[in-house]
C-alpha positions as CSV (number, residue, x, y, z in Angstrom):
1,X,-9.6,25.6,-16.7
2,X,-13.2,26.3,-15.0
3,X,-14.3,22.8,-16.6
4,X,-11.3,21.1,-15.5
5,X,-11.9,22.9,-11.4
6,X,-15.0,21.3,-11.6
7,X,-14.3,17.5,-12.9
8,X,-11.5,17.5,-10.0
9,X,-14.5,19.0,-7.4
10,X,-16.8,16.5,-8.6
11,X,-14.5,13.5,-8.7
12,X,-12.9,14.7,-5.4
13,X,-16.7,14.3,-3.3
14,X,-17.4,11.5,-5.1
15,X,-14.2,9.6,-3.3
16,X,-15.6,11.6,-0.2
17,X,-18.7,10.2,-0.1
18,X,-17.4,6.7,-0.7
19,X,-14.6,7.6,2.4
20,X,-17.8,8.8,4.4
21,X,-20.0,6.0,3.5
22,X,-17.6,3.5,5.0
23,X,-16.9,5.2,8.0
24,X,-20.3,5.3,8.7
25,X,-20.5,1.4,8.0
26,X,-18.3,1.2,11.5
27,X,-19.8,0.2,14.9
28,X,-19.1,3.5,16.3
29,X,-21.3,6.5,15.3
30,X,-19.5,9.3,13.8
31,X,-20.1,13.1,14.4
32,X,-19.8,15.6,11.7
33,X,-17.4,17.4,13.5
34,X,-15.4,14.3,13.3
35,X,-15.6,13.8,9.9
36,X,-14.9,17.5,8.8
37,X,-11.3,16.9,10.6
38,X,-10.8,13.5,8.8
39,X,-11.6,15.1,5.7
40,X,-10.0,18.2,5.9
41,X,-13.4,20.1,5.1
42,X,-16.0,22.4,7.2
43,X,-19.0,21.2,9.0
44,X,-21.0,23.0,6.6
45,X,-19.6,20.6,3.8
46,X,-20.3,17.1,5.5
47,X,-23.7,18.3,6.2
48,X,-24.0,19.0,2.5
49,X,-22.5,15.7,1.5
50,X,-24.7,13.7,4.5
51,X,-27.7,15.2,2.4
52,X,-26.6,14.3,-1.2
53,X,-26.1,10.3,0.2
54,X,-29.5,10.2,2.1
55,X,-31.1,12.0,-1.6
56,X,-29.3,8.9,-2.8
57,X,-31.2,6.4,-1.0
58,X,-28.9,5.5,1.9
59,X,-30.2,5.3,5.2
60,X,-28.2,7.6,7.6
61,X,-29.7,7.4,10.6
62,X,-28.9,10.6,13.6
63,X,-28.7,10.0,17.1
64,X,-28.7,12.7,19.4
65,X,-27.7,13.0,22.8
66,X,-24.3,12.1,24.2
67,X,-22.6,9.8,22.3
68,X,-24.8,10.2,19.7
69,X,-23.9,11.1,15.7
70,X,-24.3,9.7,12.9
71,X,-24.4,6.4,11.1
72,X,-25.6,3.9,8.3
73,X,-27.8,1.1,8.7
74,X,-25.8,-1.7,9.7
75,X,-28.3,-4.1,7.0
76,X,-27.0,-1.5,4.0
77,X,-24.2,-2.2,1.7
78,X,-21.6,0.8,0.9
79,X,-22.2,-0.2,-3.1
80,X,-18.9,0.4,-5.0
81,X,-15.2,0.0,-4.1
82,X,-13.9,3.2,-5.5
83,X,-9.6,2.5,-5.1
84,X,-7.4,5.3,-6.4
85,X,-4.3,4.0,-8.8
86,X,-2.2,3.1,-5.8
87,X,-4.5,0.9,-3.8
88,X,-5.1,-0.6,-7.1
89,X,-1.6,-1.4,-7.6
90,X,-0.9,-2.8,-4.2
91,X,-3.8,-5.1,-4.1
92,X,-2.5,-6.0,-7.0
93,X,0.8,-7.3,-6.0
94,X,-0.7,-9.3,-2.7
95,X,-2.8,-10.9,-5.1
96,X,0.3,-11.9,-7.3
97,X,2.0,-12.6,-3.4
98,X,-0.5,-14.9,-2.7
99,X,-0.4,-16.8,-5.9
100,X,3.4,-17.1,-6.2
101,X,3.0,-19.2,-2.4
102,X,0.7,-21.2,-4.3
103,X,-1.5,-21.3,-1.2
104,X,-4.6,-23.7,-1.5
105,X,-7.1,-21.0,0.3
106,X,-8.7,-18.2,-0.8
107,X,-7.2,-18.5,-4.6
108,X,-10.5,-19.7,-6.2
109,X,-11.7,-16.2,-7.0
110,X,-8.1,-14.7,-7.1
111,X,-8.0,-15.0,-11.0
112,X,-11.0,-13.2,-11.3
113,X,-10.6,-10.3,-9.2
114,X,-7.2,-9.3,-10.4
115,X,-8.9,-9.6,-14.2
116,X,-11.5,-7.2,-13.1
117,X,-8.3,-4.9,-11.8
118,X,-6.3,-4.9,-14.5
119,X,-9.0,-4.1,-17.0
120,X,-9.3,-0.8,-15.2
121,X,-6.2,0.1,-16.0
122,X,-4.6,1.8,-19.2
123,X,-2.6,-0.3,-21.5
124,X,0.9,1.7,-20.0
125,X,-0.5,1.3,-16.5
126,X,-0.6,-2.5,-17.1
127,X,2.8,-2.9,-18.3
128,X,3.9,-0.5,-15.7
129,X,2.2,-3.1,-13.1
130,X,3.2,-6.4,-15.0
131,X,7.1,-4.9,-14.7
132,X,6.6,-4.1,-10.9
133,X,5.3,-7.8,-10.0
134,X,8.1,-9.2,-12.0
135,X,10.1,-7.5,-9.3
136,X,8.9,-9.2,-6.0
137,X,10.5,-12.5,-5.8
138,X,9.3,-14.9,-3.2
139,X,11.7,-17.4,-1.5
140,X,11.1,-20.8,1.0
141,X,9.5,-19.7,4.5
142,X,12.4,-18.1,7.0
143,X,14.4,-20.4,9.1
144,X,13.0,-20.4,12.9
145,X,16.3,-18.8,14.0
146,X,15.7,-15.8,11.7
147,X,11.7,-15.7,12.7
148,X,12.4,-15.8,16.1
149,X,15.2,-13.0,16.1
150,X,12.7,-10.7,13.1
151,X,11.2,-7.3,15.0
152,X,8.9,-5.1,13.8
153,X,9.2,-2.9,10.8
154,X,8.4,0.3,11.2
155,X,5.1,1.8,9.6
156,X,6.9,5.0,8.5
157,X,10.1,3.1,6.8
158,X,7.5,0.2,5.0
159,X,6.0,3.3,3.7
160,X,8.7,4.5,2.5
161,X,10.7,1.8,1.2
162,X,7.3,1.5,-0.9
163,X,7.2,4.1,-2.4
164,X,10.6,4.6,-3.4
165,X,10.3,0.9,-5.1
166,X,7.2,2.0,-6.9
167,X,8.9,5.5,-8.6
168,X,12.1,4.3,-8.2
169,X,14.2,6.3,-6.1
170,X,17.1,5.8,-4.3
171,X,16.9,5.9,-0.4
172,X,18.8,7.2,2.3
173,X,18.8,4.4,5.5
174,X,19.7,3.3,8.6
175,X,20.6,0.2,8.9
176,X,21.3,-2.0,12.0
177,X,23.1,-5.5,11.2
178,X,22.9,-8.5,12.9
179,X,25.8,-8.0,15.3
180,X,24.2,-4.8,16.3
181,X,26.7,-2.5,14.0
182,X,25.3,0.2,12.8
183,X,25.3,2.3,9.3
184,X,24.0,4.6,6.9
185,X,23.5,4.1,3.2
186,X,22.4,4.8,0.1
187,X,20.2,2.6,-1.8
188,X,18.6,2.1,-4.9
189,X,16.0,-0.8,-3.9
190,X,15.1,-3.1,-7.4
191,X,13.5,-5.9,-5.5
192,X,11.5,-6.9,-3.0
193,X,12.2,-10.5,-1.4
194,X,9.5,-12.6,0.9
195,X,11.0,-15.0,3.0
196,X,7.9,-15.5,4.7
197,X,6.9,-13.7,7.0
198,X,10.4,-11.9,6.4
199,X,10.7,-8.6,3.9
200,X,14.0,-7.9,2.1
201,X,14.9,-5.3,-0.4
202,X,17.5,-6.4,-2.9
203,X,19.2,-2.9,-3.7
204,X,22.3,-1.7,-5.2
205,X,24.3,-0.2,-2.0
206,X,26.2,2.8,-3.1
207,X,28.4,2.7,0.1
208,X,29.8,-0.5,-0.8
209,X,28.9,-0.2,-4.7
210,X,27.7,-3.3,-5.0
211,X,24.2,-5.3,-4.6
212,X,23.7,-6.1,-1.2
213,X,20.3,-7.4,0.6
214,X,18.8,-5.5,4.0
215,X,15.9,-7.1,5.9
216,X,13.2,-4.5,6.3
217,X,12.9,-5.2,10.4
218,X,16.7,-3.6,10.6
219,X,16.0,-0.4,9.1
220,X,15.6,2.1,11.5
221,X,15.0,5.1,9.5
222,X,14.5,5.8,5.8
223,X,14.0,8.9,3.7
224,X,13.3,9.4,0.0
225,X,15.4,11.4,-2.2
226,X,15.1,12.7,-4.9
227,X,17.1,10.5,-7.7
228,X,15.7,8.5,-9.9
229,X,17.7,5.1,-10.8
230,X,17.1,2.7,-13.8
231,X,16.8,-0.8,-13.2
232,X,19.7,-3.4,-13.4
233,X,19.3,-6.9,-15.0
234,X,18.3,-9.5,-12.0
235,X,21.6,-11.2,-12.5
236,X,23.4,-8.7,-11.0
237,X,21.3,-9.5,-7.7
238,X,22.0,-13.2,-8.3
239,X,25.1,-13.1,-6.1
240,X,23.0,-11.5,-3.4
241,X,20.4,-14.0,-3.4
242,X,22.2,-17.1,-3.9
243,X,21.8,-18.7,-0.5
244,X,18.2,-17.8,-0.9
245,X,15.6,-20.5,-2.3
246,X,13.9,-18.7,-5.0
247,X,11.0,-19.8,-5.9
């Protein structure tokens, strides 16, 4: 148990000092104060872990005075990119985003990075991933009436709706339609549709027990429960989709 403390310590400042490292890559200087509220840790700790990356060769510089704290040299790389499962997962899918709108920019190196990815992963974390990007389906750009009348989705909802999609968990939502009615439902989301720059979730509605597509800008509120759901075979979201172009 004392071992396993201390792997999850270690590994813990390790992602800390990567965290930190960054930070202090920014253009404003940072105060230790500051950082041991990001953090969640004391004072005493960031000064600790300010030591052990200057005893690794990074050159923190101090600045007193007002204003002042502390930063890296702007001419110093942060060395590794240290991405938990998650961020994996979701760079990941943009990458497989990007490629499905066969865009001519930026995809000479795409191949490569998400080889580099993948290889980091377990052989069940791959198929877990290769069975989540078979479930984002990308359609023909938006019609300009649709663009012009799309709104903001909210940070909290996207955040959300993502993660129930990724454990697969039914949601409960408020929805506002088109002609301004408004509802609540229960949904089990199973896709993910980009009508760029739109977002839709292809779900299974349990109000009206049956598949039924909501634009991500229209939900007002969303709230993860607790239920799992298993996945349905995409023709049953066929009907949904059908007056989408899917590419």
């Amino acid at each position: 148990m004392t071992q396993k403390r201390s792997r999850a310590d270690a590994q813990t400042r390790m992602m800390r000092l990567d965290q930190i490292a960054a930070q202090l890559k920014g253009e404003d200087p940072c105060t230790v104060e500051d950082l041991a509220k990001v953090h969640g840790v004391s004072r005493r700790t960031i000064a600790r872990d300010l030591e052990i990356m200057r005893a690794q060769g990074m050159p923190i510089e101090a600045e007193r005075g007002r204003g002042g704290g502390v930063r890296m040299d702007v001419n110093w790389g942060v060395g590794r990119l240290n991405l938990s499962y998650a961020e994996s997962v979701d760079l990941l899918i943009s990458l497989a985003v990007a490629e499905q709108m066969n865009s001519p920019l930026f995809l000479a190196k795409m191949g490569s990075i998400r080889r580099q990815l993948i290889a980091s992963f377990s052989k069940e974390k791959r198929r877990a991933v290769e069975g989540i990007k078979k479930r984002i389906l990308i359609a023909e750009h938006a019609s300009l009436p649709v663009q012009t009348s799309m709104g903001e989705a909210k940070p909290r909802v996207v955040q959300t709706l993502h993660q129930a999609f990724l454990n697969q968990k039914l949601v409960e939502i408020a929805y506002v339609r088109e002609d301004g009615a408004k509802s609540k439902r229960t949904i089990a989301p199973h896709y993910l549709l980009l009508c760029s720059p739109v977002w839709y979730v292809l779900a299974w509605d349990h109000l009206r027990d049956a598949p039924r597509t909501f634009r991500c800008d229209r939900i007002q509120s969303a709230v993860e429960g607790f239920e799992t759901f298993s996945l349905q075979e995409a023709n049953v979201f066929e009907p949904a989709v059908e007056h989408y172009n899917v590419l």
